[in-house]
Jmol script that loads the backbone (N, CA, C; Angstrom):
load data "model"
ATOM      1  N   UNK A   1       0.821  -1.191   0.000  1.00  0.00           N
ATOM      2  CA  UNK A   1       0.000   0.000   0.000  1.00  0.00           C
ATOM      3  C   UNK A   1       0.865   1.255   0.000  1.00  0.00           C
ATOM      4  N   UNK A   2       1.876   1.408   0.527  1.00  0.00           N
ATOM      5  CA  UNK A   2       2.773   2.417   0.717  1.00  0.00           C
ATOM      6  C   UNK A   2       3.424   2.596  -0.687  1.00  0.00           C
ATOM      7  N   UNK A   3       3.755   1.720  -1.338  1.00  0.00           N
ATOM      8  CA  UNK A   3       4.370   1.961  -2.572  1.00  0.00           C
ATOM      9  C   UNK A   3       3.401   2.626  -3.746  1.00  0.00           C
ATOM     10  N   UNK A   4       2.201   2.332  -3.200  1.00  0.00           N
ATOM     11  CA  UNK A   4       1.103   2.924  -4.494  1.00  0.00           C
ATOM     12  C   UNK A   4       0.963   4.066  -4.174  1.00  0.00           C
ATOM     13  N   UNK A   5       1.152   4.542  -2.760  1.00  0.00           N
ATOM     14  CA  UNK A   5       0.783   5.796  -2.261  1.00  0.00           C
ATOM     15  C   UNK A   5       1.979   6.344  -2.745  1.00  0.00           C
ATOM     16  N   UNK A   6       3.467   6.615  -2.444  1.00  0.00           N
ATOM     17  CA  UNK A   6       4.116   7.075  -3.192  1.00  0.00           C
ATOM     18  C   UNK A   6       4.321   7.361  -5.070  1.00  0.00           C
ATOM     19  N   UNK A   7       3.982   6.237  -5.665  1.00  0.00           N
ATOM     20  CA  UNK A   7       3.774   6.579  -6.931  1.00  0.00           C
ATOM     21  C   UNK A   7       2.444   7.564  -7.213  1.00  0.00           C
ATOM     22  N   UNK A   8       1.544   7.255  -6.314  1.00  0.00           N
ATOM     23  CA  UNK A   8       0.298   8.308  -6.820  1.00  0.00           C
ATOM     24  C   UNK A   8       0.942   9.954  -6.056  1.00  0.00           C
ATOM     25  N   UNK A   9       1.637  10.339  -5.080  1.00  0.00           N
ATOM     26  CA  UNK A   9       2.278  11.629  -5.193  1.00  0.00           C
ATOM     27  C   UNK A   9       3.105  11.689  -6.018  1.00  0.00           C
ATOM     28  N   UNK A  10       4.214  10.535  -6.701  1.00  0.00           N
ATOM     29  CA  UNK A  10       4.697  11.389  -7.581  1.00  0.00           C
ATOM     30  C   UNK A  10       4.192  11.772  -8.689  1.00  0.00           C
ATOM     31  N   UNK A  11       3.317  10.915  -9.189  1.00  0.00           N
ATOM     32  CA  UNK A  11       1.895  11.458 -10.262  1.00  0.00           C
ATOM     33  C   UNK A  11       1.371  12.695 -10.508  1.00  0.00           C
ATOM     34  N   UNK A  12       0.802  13.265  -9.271  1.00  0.00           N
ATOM     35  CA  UNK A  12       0.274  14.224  -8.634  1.00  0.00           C
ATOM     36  C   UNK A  12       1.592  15.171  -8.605  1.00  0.00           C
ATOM     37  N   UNK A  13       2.792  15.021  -8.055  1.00  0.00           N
ATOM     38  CA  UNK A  13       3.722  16.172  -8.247  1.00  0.00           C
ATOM     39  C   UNK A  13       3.960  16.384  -9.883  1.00  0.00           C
ATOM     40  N   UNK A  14       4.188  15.271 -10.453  1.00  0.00           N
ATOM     41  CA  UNK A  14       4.578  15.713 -12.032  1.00  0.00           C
ATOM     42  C   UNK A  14       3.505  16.196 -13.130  1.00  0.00           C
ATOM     43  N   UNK A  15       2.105  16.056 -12.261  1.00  0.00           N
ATOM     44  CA  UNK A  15       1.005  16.901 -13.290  1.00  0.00           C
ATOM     45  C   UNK A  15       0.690  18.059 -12.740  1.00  0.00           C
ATOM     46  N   UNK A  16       1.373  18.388 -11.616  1.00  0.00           N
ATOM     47  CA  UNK A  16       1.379  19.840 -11.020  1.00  0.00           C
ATOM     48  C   UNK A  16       2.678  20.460 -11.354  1.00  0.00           C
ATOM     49  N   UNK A  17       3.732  19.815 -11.623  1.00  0.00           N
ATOM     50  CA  UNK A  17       4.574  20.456 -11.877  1.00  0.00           C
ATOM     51  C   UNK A  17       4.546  21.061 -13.597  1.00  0.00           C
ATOM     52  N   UNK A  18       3.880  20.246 -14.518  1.00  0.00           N
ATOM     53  CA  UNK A  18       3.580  21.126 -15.760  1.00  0.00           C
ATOM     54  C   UNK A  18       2.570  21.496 -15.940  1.00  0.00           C
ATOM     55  N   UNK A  19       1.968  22.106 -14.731  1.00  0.00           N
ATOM     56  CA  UNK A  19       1.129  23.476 -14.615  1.00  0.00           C
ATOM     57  C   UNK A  19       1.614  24.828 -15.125  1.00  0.00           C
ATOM     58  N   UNK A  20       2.218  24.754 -14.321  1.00  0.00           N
ATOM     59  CA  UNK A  20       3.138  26.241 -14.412  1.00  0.00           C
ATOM     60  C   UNK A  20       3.635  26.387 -16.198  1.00  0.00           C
ATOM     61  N   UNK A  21       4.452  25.434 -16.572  1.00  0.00           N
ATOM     62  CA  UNK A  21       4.944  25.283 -17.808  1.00  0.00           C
ATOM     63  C   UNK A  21       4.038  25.650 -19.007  1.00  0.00           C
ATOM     64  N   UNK A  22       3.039  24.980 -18.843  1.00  0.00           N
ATOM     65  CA  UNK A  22       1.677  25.177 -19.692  1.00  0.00           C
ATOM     66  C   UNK A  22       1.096  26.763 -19.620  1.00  0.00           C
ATOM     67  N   UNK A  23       1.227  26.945 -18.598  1.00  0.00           N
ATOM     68  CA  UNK A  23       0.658  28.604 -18.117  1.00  0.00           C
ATOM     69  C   UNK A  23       1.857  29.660 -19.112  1.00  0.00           C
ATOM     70  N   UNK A  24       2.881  29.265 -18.600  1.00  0.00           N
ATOM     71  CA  UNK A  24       3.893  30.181 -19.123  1.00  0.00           C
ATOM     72  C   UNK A  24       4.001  30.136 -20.712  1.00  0.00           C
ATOM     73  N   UNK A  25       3.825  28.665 -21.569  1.00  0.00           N
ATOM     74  CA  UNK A  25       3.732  28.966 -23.156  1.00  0.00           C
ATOM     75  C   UNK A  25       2.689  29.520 -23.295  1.00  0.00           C
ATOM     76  N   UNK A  26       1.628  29.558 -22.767  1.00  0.00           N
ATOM     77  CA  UNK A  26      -0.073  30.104 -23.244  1.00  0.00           C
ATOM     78  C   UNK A  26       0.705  31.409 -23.150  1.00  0.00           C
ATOM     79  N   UNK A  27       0.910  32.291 -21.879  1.00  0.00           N
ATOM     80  CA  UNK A  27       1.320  33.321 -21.913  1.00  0.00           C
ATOM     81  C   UNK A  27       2.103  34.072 -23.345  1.00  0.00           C
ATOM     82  N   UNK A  28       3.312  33.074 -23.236  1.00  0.00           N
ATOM     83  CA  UNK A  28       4.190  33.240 -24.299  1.00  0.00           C
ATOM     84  C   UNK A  28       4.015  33.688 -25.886  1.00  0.00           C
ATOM     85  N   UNK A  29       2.657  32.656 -26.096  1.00  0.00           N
ATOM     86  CA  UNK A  29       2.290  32.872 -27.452  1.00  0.00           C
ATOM     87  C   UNK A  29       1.179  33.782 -27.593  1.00  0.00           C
ATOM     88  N   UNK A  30       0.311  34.087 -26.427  1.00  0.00           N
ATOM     89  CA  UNK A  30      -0.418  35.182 -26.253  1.00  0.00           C
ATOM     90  C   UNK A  30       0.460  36.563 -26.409  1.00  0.00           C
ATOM     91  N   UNK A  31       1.651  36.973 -25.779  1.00  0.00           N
ATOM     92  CA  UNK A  31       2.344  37.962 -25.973  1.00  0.00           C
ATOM     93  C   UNK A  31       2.708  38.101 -27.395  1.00  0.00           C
ATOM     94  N   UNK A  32       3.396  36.927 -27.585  1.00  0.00           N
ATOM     95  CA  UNK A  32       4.004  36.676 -29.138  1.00  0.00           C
ATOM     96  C   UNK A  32       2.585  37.438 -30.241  1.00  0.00           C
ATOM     97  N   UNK A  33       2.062  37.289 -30.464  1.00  0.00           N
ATOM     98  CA  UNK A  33       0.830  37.924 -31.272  1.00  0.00           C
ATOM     99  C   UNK A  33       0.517  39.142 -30.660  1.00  0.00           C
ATOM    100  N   UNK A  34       0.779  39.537 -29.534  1.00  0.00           N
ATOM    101  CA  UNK A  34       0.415  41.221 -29.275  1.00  0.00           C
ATOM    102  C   UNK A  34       1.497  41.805 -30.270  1.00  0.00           C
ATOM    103  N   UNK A  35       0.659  42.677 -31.377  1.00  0.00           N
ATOM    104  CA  UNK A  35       1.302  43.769 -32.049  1.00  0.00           C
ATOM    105  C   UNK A  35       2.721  44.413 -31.519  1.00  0.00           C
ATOM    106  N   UNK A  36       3.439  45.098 -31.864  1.00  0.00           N
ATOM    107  CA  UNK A  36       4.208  45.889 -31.102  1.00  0.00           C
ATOM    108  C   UNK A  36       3.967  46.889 -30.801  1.00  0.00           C
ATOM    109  N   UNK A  37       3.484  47.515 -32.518  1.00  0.00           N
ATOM    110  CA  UNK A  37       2.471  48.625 -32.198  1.00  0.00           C
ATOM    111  C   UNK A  37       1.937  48.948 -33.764  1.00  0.00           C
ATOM    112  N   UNK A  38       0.876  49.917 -33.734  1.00  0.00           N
ATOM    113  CA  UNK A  38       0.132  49.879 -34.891  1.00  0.00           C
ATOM    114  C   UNK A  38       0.596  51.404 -35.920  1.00  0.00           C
ATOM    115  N   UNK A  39       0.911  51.093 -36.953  1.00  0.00           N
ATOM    116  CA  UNK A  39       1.299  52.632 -37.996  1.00  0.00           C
ATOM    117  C   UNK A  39       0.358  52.178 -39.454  1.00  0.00           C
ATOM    118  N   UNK A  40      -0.061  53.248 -38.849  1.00  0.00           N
ATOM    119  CA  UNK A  40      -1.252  54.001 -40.548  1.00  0.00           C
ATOM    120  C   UNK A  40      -2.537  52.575 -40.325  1.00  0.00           C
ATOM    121  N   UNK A  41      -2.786  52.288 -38.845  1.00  0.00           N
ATOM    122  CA  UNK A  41      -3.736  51.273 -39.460  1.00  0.00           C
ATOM    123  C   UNK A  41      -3.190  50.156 -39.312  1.00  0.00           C
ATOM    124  N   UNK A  42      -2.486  49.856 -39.214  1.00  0.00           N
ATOM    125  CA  UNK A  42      -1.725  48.472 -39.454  1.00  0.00           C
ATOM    126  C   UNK A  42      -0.890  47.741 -38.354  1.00  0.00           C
ATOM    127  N   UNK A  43      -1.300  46.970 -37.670  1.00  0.00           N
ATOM    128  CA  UNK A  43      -0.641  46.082 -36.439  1.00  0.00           C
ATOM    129  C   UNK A  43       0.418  45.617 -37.031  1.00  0.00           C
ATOM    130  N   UNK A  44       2.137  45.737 -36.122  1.00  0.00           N
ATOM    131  CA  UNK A  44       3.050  45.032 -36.324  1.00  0.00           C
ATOM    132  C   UNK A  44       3.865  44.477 -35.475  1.00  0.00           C
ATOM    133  N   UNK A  45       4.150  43.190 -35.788  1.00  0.00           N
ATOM    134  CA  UNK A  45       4.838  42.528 -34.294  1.00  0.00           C
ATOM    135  C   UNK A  45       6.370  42.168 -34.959  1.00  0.00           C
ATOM    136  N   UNK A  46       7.141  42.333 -33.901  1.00  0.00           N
ATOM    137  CA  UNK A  46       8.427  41.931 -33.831  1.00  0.00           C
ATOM    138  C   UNK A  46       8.684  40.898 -34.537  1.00  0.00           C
ATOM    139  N   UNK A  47       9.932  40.761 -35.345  1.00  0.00           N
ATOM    140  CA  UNK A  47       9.758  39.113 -35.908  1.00  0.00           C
ATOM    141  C   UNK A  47      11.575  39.202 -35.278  1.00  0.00           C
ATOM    142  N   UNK A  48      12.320  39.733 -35.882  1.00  0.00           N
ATOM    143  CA  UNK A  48      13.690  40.171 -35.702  1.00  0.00           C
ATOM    144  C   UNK A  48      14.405  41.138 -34.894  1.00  0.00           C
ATOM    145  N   UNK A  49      15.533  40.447 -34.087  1.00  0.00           N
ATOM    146  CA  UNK A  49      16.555  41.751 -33.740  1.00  0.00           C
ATOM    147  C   UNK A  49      17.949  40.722 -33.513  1.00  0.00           C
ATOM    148  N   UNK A  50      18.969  42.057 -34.139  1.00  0.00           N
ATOM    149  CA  UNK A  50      20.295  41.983 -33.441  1.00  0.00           C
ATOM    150  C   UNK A  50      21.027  43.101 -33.142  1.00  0.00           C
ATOM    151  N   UNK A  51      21.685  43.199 -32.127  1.00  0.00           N
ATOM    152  CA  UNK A  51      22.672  44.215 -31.778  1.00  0.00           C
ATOM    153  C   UNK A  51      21.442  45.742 -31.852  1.00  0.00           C
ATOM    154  N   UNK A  52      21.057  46.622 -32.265  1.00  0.00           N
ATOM    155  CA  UNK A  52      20.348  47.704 -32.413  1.00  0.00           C
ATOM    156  C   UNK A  52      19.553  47.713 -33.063  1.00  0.00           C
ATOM    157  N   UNK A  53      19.524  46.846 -33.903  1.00  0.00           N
ATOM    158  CA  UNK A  53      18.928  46.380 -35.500  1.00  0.00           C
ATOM    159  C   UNK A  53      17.267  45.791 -34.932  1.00  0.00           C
ATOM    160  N   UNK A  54      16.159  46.278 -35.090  1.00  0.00           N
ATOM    161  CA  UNK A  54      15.078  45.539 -34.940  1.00  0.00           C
ATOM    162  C   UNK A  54      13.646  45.964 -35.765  1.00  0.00           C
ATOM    163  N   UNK A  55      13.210  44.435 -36.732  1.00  0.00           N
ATOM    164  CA  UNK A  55      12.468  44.324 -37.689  1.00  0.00           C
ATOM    165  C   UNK A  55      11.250  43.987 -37.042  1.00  0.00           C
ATOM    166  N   UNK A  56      10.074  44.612 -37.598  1.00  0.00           N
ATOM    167  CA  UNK A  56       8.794  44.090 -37.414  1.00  0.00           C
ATOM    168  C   UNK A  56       7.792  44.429 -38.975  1.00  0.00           C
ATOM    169  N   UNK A  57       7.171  42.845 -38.746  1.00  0.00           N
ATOM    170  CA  UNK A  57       6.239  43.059 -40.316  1.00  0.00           C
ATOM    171  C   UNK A  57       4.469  43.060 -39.735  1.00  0.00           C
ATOM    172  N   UNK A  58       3.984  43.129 -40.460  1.00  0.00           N
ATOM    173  CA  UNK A  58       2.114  43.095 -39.696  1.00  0.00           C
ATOM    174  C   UNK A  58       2.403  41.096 -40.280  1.00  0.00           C
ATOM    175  N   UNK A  59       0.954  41.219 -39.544  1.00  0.00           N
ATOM    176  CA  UNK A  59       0.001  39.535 -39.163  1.00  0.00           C
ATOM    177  C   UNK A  59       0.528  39.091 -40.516  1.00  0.00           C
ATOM    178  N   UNK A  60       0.579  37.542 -40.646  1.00  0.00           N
ATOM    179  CA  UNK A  60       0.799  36.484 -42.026  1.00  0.00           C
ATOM    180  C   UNK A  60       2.168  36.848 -42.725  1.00  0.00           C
ATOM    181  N   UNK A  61       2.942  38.030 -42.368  1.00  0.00           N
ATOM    182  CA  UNK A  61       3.964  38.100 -43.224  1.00  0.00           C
ATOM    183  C   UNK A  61       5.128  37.947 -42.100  1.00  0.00           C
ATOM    184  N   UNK A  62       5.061  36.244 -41.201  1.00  0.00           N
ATOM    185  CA  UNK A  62       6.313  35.967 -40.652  1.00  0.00           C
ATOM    186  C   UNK A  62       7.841  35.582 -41.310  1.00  0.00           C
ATOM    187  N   UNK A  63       7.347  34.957 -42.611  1.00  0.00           N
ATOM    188  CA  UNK A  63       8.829  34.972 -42.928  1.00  0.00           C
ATOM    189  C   UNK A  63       9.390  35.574 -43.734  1.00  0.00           C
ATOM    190  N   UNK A  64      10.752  35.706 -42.926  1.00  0.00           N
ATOM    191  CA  UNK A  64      11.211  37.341 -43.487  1.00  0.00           C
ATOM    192  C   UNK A  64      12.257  37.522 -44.792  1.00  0.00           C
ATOM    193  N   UNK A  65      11.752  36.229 -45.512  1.00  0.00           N
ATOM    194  CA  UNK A  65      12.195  36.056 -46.859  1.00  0.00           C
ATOM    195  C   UNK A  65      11.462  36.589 -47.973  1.00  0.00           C
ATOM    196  N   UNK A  66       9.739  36.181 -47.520  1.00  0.00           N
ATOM    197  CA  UNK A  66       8.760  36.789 -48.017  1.00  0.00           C
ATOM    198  C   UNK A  66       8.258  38.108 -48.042  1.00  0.00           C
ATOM    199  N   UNK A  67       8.594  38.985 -46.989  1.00  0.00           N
ATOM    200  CA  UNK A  67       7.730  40.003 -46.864  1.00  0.00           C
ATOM    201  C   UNK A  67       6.887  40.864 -47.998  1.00  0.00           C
ATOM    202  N   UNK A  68       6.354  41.480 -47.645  1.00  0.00           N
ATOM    203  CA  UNK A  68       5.933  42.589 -48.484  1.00  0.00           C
ATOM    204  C   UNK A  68       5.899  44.020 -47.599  1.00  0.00           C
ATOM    205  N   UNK A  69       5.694  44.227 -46.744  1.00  0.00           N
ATOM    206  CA  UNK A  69       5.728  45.301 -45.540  1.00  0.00           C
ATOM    207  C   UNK A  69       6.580  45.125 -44.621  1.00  0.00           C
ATOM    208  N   UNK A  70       7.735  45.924 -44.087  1.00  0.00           N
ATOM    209  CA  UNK A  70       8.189  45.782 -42.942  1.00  0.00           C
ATOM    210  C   UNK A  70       8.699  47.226 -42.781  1.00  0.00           C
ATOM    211  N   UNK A  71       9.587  47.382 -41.127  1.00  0.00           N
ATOM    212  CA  UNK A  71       9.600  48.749 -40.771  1.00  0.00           C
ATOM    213  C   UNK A  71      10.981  48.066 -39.849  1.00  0.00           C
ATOM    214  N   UNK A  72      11.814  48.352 -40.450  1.00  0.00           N
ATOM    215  CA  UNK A  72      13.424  48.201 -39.487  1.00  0.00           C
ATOM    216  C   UNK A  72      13.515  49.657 -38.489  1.00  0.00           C
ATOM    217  N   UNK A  73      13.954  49.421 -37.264  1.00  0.00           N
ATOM    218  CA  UNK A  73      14.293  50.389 -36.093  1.00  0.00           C
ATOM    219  C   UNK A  73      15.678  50.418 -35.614  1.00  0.00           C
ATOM    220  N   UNK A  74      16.354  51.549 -35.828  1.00  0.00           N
ATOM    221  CA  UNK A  74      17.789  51.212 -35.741  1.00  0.00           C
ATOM    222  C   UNK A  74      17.542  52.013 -34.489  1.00  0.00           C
ATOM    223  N   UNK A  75      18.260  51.751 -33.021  1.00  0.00           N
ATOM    224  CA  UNK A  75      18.670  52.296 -32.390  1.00  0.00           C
ATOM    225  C   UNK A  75      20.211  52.611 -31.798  1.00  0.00           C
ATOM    226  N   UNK A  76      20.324  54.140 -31.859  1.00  0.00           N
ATOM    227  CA  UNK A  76      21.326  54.637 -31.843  1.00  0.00           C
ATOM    228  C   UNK A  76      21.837  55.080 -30.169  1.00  0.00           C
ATOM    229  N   UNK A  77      22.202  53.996 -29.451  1.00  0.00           N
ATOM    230  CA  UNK A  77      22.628  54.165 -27.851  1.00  0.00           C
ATOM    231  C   UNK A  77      23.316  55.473 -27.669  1.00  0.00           C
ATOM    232  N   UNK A  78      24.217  55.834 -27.996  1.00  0.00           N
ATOM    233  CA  UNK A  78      25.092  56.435 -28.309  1.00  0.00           C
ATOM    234  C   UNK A  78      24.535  58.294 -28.546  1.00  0.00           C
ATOM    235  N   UNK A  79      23.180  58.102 -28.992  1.00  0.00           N
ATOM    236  CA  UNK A  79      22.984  59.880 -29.552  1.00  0.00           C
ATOM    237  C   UNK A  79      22.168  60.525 -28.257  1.00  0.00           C
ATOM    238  N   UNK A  80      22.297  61.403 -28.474  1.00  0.00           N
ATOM    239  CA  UNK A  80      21.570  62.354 -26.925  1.00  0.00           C
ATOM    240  C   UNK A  80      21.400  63.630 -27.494  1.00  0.00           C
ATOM    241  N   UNK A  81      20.407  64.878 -26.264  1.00  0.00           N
ATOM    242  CA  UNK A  81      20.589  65.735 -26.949  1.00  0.00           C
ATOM    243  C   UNK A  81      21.640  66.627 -26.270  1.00  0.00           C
ATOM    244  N   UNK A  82      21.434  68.055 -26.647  1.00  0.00           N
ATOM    245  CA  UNK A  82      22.525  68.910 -25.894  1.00  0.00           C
ATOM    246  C   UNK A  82      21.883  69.406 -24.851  1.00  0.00           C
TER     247      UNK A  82
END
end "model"
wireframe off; spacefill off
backbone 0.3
color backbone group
């Protein structure tokens, strides 16, 4: 009896433990589809970045071989004003 009781907590720990996990991709891909932000009308989410360099295209145009719309953001760390 003791041995079933231990396998049924560890049961119980390992379908509670990918609770959390499950919560956090829902999250994940819920964010992932929030826009970044919208110009002329048009929702666009992040697809790309490196170093300063960061690309975003609107909805259906993820790959960035294909595009037809996109809007590159260069940021310049470095500039300030006087």
């Amino acid at each position: 009896m003791s041995f079933r009781l231990h396998i049924l907590q560890l049961l119980a720990l390992l379908a509670l433990a990918c609770i959390p996990l499950d919560a956090q991709e829902t999250h994940a891909t819920a964010a992932a589809a929030k826009p970044a932000f919208v110009f002329g009308g048009v929702s666009y989410l992040h697809r790309w970045s490196q170093n300063d360099q960061h690309e975003y295209t609107p909805g259906g145009q993820e790959d960035l071989q294909k595009w037809l719309d996109m809007i590159t953001m260069n940021v310049y760390p470095s500039a300030h004003d006087r």
